[in-house]
N, C-alpha and C positions, 0 to 999 in steps of 0.2 A: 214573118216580120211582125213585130208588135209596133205600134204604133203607143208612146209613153207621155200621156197627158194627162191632166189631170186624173178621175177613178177608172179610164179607161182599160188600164192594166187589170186592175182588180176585177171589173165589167166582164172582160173576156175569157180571164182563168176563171170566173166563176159559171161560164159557158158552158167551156170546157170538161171544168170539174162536175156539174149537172148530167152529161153524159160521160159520165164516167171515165175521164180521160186528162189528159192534159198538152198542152198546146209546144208542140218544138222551134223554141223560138231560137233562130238563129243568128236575128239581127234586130234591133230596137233604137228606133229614135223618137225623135219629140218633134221632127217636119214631117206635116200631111205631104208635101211636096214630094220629098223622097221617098214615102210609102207608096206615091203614087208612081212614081218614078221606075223605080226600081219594081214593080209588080207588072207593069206597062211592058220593060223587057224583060219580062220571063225571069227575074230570080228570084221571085218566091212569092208566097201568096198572102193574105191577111184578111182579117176579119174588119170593116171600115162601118160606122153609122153612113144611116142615109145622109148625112147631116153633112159629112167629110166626103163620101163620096163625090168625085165626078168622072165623065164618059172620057178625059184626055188625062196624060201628061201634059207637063209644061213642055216636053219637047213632039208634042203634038202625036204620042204614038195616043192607044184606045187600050183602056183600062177596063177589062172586062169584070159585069157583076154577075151574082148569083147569087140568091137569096138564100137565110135563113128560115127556113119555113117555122119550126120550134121553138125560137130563140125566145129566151128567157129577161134578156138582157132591158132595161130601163134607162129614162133620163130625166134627173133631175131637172123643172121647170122654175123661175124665178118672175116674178113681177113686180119692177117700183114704178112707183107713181108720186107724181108730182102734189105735194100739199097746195100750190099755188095754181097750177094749169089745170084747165077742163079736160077730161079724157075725150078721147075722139072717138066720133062711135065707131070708126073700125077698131078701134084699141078697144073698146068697149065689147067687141062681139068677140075677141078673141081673150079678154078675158073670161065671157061668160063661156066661151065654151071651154076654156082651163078648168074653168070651178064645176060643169059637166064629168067630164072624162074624171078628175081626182074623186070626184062624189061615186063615181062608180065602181072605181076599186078601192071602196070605202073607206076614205083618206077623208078629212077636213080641209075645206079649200077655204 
């Protein structure tokens, strides 16, 4: 099951295609809900960010994970900020550590 959101399509074939392969997808939509749903009973499996991930369906079965240990795959981060409001310092420390992490895989933050 492909999960079809925003680059996430392209995210997973480029997984895929990394090891040399490509992905059988038999079914695709654009609800986390029924990815989770439908993987929950057993009709087929998918690749989920930690982000979409969670441990249930909505009809309360258990959605089993398994990590990608290699995965290749990335997520675009965004930050606005208010010209008029003071940043808070928890917004503050998760900025500085945004500009951390993009500094180190030699990106401009």
């Amino acid at each position: 099951m492909l999960l079809d959101t925003d680059e996430y399509p392209d995210v997973i074939r480029g997984h895929w295609h990394t090891h040399g392969s490509q992905p059988n997808v038999a079914f695709t939509t654009t609800s986390f809900e029924t990815v989770r749903s439908l993987v929950a009973k057993g009709r087929g499996v998918t690749l989920l960010s930690d982000l979409v991930y969670r441990p249930w369906s909505l009809e309360g079965l258990r959605v089993m994970r398994r990590t990608v240990e290699d995965s290749t795959t990335y997520m675009d981060v965004g930050a606005v900020l208010s010209e008029t409001l003071a940043l808070s310092e928890p917004a503050a420390v998760v900025l500085d550590y945004l500009r951390v992490m993009i500094t180190r895989h030699g990106e401009d933050a």
